[in-house]
N, C-alpha and C positions, 0 to 999 in steps of 0.2 A: 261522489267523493271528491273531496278538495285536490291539490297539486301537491299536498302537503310532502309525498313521497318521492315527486321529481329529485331526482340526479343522484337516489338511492340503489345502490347494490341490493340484495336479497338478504344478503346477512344484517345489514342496516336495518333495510324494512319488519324482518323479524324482530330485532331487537326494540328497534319504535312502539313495533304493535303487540308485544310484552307490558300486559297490565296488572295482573297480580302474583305476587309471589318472587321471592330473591333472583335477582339477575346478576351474573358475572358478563359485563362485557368485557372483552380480554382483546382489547385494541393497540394491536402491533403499530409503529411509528410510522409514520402520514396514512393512516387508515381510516380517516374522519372521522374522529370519537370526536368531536366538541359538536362537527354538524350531527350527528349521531342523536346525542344526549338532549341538545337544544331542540331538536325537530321531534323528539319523543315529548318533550315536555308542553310542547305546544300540541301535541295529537293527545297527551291526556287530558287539555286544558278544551280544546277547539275539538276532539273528534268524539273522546269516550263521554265529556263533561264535566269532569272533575272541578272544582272549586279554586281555581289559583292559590287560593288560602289554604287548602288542604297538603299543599307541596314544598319539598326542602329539598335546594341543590347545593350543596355543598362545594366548595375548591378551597384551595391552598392560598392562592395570592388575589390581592385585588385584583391584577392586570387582567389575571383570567377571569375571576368575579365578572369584571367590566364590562370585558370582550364577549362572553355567554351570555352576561344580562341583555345588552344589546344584537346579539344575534335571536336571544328567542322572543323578545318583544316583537323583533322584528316579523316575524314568522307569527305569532299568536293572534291571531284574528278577534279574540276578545277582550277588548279592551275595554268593557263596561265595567267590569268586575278590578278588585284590587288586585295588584304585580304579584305573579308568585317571590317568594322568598328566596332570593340565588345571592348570596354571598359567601366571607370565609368561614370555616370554625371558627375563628377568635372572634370574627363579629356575630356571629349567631350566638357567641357565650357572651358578649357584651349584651346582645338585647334581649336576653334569656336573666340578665343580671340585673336589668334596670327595675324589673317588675317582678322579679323573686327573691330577691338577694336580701330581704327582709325576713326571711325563712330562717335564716341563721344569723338573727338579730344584727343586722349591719345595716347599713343605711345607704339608700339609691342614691344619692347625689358623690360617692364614693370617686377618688381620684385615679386615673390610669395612667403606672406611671412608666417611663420606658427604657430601655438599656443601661443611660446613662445617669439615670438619676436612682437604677437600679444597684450600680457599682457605686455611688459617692453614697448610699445608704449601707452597705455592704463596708465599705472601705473606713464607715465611721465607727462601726465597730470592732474595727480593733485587732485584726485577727492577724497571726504571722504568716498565714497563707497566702498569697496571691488574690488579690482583690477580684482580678478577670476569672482566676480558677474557681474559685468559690461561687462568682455569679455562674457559670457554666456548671458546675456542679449542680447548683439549685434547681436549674433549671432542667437539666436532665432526671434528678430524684421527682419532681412534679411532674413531668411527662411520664414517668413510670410511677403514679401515685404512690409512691414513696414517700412517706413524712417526718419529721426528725424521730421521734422515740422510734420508731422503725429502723430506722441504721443504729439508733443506740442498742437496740435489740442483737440485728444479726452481725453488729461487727464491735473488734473490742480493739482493732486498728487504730492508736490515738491519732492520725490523720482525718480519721471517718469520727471521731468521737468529736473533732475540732470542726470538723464539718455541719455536723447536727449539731452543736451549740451554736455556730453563727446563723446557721440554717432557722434554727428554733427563735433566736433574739432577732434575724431580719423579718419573720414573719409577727414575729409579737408587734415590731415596729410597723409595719402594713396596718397591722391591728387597731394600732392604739390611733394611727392617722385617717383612719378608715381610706387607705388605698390597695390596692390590687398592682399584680404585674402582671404582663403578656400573658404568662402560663396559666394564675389565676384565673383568666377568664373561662380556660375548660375545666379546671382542677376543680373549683368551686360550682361551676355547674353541674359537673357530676358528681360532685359530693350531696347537693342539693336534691339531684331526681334521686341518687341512691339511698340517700334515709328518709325521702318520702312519695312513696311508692304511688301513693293517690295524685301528687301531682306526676310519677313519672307517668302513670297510666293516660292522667288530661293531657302531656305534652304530646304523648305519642299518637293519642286518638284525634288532635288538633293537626300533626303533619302523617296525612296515609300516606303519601307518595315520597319518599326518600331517595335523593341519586347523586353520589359521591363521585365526583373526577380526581384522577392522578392517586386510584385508590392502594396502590402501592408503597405511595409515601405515608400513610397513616402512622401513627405511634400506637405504644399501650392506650393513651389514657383516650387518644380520639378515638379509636375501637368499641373502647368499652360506655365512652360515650355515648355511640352509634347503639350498640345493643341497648342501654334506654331506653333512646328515643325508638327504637324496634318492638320496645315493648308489649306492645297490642297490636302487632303486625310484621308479616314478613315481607313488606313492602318493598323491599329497600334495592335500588341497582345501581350496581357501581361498576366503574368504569377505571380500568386500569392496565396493565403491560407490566405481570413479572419480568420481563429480561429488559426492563426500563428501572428495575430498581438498584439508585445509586448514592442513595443518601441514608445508610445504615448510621454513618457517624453524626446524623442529626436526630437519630434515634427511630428513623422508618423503620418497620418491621415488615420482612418482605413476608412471611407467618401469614398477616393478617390478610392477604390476598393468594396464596397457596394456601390457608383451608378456609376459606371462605365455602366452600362446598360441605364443609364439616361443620358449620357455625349454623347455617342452611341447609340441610340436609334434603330441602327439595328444590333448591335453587338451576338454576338454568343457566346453561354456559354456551355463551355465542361468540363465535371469535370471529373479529375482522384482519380478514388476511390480505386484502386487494390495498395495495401501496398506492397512491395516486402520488406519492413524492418524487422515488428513486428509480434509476432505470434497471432494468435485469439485474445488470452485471454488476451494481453495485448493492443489489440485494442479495446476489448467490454469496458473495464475500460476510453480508453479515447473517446470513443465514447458516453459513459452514459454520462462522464464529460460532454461536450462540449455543449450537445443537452439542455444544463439548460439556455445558451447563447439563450437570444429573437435576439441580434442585430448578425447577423450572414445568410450568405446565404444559408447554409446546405448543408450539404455533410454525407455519411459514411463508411468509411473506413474499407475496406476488405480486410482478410490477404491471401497471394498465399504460406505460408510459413507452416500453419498447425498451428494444434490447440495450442501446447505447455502447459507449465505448468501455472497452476494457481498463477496469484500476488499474492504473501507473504505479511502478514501484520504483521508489528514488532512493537510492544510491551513495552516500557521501562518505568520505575519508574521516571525516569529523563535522561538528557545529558550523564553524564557518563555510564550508564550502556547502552542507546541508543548505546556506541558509542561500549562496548565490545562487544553486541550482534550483529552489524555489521561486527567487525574486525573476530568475531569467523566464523561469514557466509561466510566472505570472505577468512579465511584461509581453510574452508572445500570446497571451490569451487576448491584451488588451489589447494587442496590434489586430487580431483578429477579431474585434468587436466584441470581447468583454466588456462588464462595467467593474470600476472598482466594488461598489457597495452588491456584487452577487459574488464577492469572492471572500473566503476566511478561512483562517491558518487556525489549527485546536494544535494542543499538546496537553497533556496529562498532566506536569509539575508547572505554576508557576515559572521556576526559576529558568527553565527551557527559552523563555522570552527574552533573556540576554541576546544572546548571539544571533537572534534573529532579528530583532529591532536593529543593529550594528547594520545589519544586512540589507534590511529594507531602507534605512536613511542612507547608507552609501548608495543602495542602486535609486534613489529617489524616486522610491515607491511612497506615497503617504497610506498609514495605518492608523486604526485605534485600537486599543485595549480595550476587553470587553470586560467588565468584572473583575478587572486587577489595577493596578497601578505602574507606571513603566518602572523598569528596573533600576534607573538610576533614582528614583522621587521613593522607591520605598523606603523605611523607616532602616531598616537593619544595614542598609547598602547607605542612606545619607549621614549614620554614624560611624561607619568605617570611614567614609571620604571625609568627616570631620576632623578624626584622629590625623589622617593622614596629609591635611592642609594645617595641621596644627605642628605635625613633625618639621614640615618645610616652614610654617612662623612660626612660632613659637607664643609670638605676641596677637596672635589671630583669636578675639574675641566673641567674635561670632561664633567662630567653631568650639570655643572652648565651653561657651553656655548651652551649646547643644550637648555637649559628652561629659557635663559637669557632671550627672548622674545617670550616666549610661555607660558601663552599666550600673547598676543600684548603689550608692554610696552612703543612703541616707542624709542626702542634704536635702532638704524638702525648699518648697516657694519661697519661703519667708526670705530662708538665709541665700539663694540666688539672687530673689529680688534686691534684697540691701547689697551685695556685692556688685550687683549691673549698675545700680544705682551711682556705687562712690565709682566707679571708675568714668562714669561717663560726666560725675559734676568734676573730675579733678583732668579727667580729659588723657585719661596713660590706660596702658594694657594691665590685666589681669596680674600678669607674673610682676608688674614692676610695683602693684597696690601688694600684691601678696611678698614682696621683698622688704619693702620700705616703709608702708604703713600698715601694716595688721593691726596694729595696737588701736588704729584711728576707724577701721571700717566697721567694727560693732557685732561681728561673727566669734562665736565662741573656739577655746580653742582644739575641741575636736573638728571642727570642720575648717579649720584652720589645716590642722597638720594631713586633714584628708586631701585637701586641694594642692597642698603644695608634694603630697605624695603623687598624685598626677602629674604634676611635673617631672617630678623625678623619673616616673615613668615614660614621660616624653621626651625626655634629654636620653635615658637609656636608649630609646630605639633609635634617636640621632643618631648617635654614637655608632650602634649597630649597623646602622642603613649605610654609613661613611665607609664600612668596610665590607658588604656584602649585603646586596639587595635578599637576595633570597635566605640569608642568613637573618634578615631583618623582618622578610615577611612569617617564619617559623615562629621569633623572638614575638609578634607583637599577636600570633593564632595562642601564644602560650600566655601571654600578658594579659590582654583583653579579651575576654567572652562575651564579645555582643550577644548573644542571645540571651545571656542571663538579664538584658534589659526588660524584656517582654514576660510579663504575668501568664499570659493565656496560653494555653497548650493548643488549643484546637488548629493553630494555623504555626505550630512548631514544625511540624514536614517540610511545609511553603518556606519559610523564615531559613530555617536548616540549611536546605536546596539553596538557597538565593546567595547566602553566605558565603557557603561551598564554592558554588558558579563561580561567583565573584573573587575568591583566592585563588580559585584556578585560571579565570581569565588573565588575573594578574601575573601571576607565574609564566602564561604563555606569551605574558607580553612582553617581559623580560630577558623574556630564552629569544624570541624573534628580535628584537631591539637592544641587544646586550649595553651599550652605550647609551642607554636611555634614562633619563633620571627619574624619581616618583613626581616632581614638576610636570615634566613632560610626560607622564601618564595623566596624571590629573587634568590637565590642557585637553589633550586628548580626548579623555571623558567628556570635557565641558564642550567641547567644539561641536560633539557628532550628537551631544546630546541635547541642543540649543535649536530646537525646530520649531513648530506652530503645534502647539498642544493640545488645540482645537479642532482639529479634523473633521469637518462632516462628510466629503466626501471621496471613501479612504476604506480599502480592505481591513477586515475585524479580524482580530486576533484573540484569543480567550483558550481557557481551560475550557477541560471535555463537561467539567460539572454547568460552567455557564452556558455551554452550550444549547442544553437541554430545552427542547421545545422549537429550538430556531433552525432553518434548511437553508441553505445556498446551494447552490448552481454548481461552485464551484470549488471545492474542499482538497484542501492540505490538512495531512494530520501525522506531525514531527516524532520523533520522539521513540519509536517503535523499535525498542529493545529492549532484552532483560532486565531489569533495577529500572527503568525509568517507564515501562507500559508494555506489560506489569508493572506496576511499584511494588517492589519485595521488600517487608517489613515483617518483623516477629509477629505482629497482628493482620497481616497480610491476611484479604480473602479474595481468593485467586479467582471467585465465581464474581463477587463484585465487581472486581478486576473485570474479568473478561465481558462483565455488563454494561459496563466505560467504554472498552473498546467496541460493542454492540450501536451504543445509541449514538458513539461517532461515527461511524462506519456510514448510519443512515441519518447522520447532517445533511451527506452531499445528494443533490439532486438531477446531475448531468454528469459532470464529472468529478473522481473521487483520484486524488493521488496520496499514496501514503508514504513515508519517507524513514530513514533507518541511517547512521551514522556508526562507522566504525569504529568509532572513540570518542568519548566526552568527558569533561571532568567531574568525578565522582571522588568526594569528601576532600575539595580542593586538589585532586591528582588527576593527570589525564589518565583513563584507563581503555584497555581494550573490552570490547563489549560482544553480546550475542544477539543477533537477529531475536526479537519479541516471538516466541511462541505464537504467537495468536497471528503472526503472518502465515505461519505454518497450519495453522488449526482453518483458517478462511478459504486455504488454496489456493495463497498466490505466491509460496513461496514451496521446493521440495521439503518433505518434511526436515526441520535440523535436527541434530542432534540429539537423541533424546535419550534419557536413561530412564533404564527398564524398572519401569514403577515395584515389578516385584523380586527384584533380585537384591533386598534389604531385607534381613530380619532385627529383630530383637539384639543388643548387645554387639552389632558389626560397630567398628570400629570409623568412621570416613572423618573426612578432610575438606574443609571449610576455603576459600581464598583468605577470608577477614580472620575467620573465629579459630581456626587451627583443627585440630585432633579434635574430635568427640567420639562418644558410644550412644548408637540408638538406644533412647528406652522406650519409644513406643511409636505403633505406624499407624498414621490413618489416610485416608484415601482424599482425596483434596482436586476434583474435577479429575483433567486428564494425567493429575499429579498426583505421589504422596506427599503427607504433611510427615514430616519425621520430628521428634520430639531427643532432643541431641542435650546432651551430657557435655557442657564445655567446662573442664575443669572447674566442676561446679556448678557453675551455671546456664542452666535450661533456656535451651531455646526453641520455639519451633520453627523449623527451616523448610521449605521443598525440596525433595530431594533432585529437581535437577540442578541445585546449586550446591553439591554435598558430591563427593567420588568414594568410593570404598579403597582403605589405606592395602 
C-alpha cells in the first residue's frame, strides 16, 4: 500500500476509503477537509482504479477549484490517463452547455455575459424599478427556478407583476442574441437533463464519483442539479460544516446539508472533529457558542495543537478608545515578535471600520481592508463630504458634479456632460453658468430649475450651519437622503451603518471641538485620511463574511454587542447570527481577543449598549441579563426602546431566544424578546 494515508487521522482515513454510496463529511473548521477530499480522490483514481474520467469535484470559487486541482494532481500518481474533472458549478454548466445546449435549439457559440452588461440590458428596458434591484431579483427567481409566468401565477403584487415583465422581456433579450447570464449556466443545464431524462441518465452514468466542497452553501437549483447528475447512482460525497453556514442572503440553503441523510437515506456520516488550526481555549469559546444552535447536526471540535492562552476580553468606554486599546495590544505583540501580516481585526458591520482606521493611522500601525473599501473612499460617505465642501464653496465644481444626481434627480449623462462642458470652455463655476447663462448652455428647462433648486438647498444649509452646526447637521439628515442614491438593496445594512457612523462621528466631533468649523472637520478627514493606500505589508481588517476560509495567529474581533453582533433586524436570524460569531471565533489560531464597547453610535446618536449575548453563551463572560424566554404570552402588552407599546400576537422560539411577533400601532414586527420589557 502506497503513503497515500500519511498525516491522516482515522476519521480521514475512513472517509478516504469510503467508495460507494452517499457520504456526509461534516468537517468542523481547520479539520482538513480539502486535504481530505483531495487524497480521497486520488485513492479512487491511484488505489480502487477508477477512471479520472469517471469523476466530478465540484467547489464554489475558482481560487478553491485551483488550489484542490493542484493539491490532487499533486498526490495522484496516474498521470497517463485524462485530469479528473474538479472545477466550479458555473464552469461544469459552461461545459455541460457547449455540447448540449443545442437540445433546446440554441446555438454553442452563444455569448456569456456578466454583471455589468447584465444591468445595462436590464436598465434598457425601461423599468421604474431599480436597475441593481431587478438584476438581483432575477437572479435570485433563477437560483430558485422560478420563471416569470410563475411569479405571474403565485403573486398579484404589481411590484412582482413589474418584475416578471422585465424578467420575462430580459430573458426574451438573451434569447433573441443567443446569450446566457451567470445563473443561466446552471438554470439551463438543469432544465436540459430535466426534460431529457436519457441524456440525464448518459451524464450521470459518465460522472460515478461525485464530491461537493463547502456543501452548505448550495442553493435550490444546485441541489437539484446535483440529484441529476445522481441520477443512476448514489455516488455522491460532500463535504461541508452546518455551523459554517452564513450566506443564507446569497440564497445557501442550510436544508440541503441538514437532510442530506433524508435525500440519502443510506448515506454515511463521518465527522472531523480534530482542529489542527486553534488552540483549546479558543475552541471551548466556540464550541460553548455553537452548542446554543437547536438547528445544527453537532459536532465538537478538538484541538491537536495544545491548550494555549486564555481569550482576552477587551473592554472600552466607546469606539475610540476600543480602537487604542487594540492598536496598544497590537503594537506589544509586535514588540514581542509578531508579524504584521499574522495579525487581523474582523467585525460584523462594515461601518465599524471608521473609528478603527482613525486608530490605527494615529497610532501608525499600517492596515488593509479586506473585501471592503476604507471608510472615507466609499460611495455614500464621498457624497456627503461633497455636499459638505460645496457648503463651505459654493463655486466647488468638482463636488458639485459628484452630487449633481445623488441623490436621483433625473439628470442623466447627456445633460451633465453639456453642463461640464460650457463651464470648463467659458472657464466660471457652475452657479455663475446657471446665473448668467442658462439660455446659452443648451439644458432644458426642467433641469434647469432642478439644478438651480440644489442651490437653493445649499445656500439654506449655509445659512443654517452660520447659526448652529448641529442644527445644520439635523437640516441637511432632513434635506438630503443619500441613500436613496443607491439602486441595490443587498448592501442597504452596510451603506445604512456607514451613513449612521459617519453623522455620528460628526456630532462627536463637534461636542469635543465646539469652536471647530465644518473646514476644519473636513481638513481633518483629509489629513489622517492621506496615507499609502497600498500596503502589502500591514495587519488585515475585514468583515466576519470575508473572513471565511482564512486563520491568523492572531485575532481581534470588535464589535461584540447587542444591535451590532448580533445584528438585530426584523429579519434577524439569530442561529445565523450566532454561526458568524462561530466561524470568527475559529479565524484565530494562537491568540484570540475579543472586544465590546460601552457606547457607539446607533442611527447617528451615541447610545448606551449591552455586552453581545454570545459573550455570554461562549463563557467568557457571567451570564447577562437575560429575560426569561417564557414569562410572555399571547396579547401581554411590552415596551420597545425605538418602536414604543406593543401587544404580543404570537411567540416562537428563536435559539436561546424568543421571536415575539408585536403589534406596534399597527404594524407587525418580529422582535426578540430580550429587546422588548413587559409594560
Amino acid at each position: 500500500m502506497s503513503n497515500i494515508f500519511d498525516g491522516l487521522n482515522d476519521e480521514q482515513k475512513r472517509a478516504v476509503e469510503h467508495i460507494d454510496g452517499a457520504l456526509l463529511i461534516l468537517a468542523g473548521a481547520g479539520s482538513g477537509k480539502t486535504k481530505t477530499l483531495t487524497t480521497r480522490l486520488a485513492y479512487l483514481i491511484d488505489e480502487v482504479g477508477i477512471s479520472p474520467t469517471s469523476t466530478l469535484t465540484l467547489t464554489f470559487t475558482n481560487k478553491a477549484a485551483s488550489e484542490m486541482k493542484q493539491r490532487a494532481l499533486n498526490l495522484i500518481r496516474n498521470k497517463d490517463s485524462a485530469p479528473p474533472l474538479l472545477c466550479t458549478f458555473h464552469r461544469f454548466g459552461l461545459l455541460f452547455l457547449k455540447f448540449h445546449i443545442n437540445r433546446i435549439n440554441r446555438e454553442p457559440n452563444f455569448i456569456l455575459i456578466d454583471t455589468d452588461d447584465k444591468k445595462k440590458i436590464i436598465k434598457n428596458l425601461h423599468s421604474n424599478l431599480p436597475t441593481s434591484f431587478l438584476a438581483a431579483e432575477i437572479s435570485r427567481f433563477k437560483n430558485d427556478i422560478v420563471l416569470p409566468n410563475d411569479i405571474k401565477e403565485i403573486s398579484k403584487n404589481p411590484m412582482h407583476k413589474e418584475i416578471a415583465k422585465i424578467y420575462e422581456q430580459y430573458n426574451a433579450y438573451l434569447l433573441a442574441n443567443n446569450m446566457l447570464d451567470f445563473d443561466d449556466l446552471l438554470l439551463v443545464t438543469y432544465e436540459i437533463l430535466d426534460s431529457n431524462p436519457s441524456l440525464a441518465s448518459e451524464i450521470s452514468d459518465r460522472y460515478k464519483y461525485i464530491m461537493v466542497d463547502e456543501y452548505q452553501d448550495t442553493n435550490d437549483l444546485q441541489y437539484k442539479l446535483l440529484q441529476k447528475l445522481c441520477k443512476e447512482h448514489s455516488n455522491i460525497c460532500v463535504v461541508g460544516d452546518d455551523d459554517q453556514s452564513i450566506y443564507s442572503w446569497r440564497g445557501a440553503n442550510i436544508n440541503n446539508i441538514l437532510d442530506f441523510t433524508k435525500q440519502f437515506s443510506d448515506a454515511k456520516v463521518i465527522k472531523l472533529e480534530q482542529n489542527y488550526r486553534s488552540t483549546t481555549q479558543i475552541l471551548e469559546v466556540a464550541n460553548n457558542l455553537i452548542k446554543n444552535n437547536e438547528k445544527r447536526l453537532g459536532k465538537k471540535l478538538i484541538s491537536v495543537t495544545g491548550n494555549g492562552k486564555d481569550v482576552e476580553i477587551l473592554e472600552s468606554i466607546d469606539e475610540r478608545i476600543e480602537a487604542l486599546n487594540i492598536a496598544r495590544k497590537i503594537k506589544n505583540l509586535l514588540r514581542n515578535g509578531a508579524k504584521l501580516e499574522d495579525i487581523a481585526i474582523l467585525f460584523r458591520l462594515n461601518a465599524l471600520s471608521r473609528a478603527l482606521e482613525d486608530g490605527l493611522r494615529k497610532e501608525n500601525i499600517p492596515y488593509k481592508l479586506i473585501g471592503a473599501v476604507r471608510f472615507y473612499e466609499r460611495a455614500e460617505i464621498k457624497d456627503i463630504l461633497s455636499y459638505f465642501r460645496l457648503i463651505i464653496n459654493i463655486e466647488d465644481n468638482f463636488s458639485f458634479m459628484r452630487i449633481i444626481n445623488r441623490p436621483k434627480r433625473g439628470i442623466g449623462k447627456v445633460t451633465q456632460d453639456r453642463l461640464e462642458s460650457f463651464v470648463k470652455a467659458k472657464q466660471i463655476s457652475i452657479l455663475k453658468a446657471i446665473s448668467k447663462y442658462k439660455d446659452e448652455i443648451g439644458i432644458n428647462k426642467k433641469h434647469l430649475d432642478t439644478i438651480e433648486g440644489i442651490f437653493d438647498t445649499i445656500n439654506e444649509l449655509k445659512e443654517i450651519l452660520e447659526h448652529s452646526t448641529m442644527g445644520f447637521l439635523e437640516a441637511f439628515k432632513e434635506k438630503i437622503n443619500i441613500l436613496d442614491t443607491f439602486n441595490s438593496t443587498e448592501d442597504e445594512v452596510d451603506r445604512k451603518a456607514n451613513i449612521d457612523e459617519f453623522y455620528g462621528f460628526f456630532r462627536d466631533y463637534i461636542l469635543q471641538n465646539p469652536t471647530a468649523s465644518l473646514e476644519d472637520f473636513l481638513n481633518d478627514i483629509a489629513l489622517s485620511s492621506d496615507d499609502d493606500k497600498n500596503i502589502e505589508n500591514a495587519i488585515s481588517c475585514m468583515s466576519v463574511h470575508s473572513s471565511k476560509g482564512l486563520e491568523f495567529k492572531y485575532l481581534f474581533i470588535i464589535g461584540l454587542e447587542e444591535g451590532f453582533f448580533p445584528l438585530i433586524g426584523d429579519t434577524t436570524d439569530i442561529q445565523e447570527e450566532r454561526r458568524l460569531g462561530y466561524v470568527a471565533f475559529t479565524r484565530a489560531k494562537s491568540e484570540l481577543y475579543v472586544s465590546f464597547a460601552k457606547s457607539r453610535f446607533y442611527k447617528g446618536k451615541r447610545t448606551e449598549l449591552q455586552k453581545s449575548r454570545f459573550l455570554a453563551e461562549a463563557g467568557l463572560i457571567d451570564d447577562i441579563a437575560k429575560v426569561d424566554n417564557y414569562s410572555f404570552n399571547r396579547n401581554d402588552l411590552v415596551n420597545h426602546k425605538i418602536f414604543g407599546i406593543g401587544r404580543i400576537l404570537d411567540i416562537n422560539k428563536s435559539g436561546s431566544d424568543m421571536k415575539l411577533k408585536i403589534n406596534f400601532g399597527g404594524i407587525t414586527r418580529e422582535i426578540l424578546s430580550s429587546f422588548v420589557s413587559k409594560v
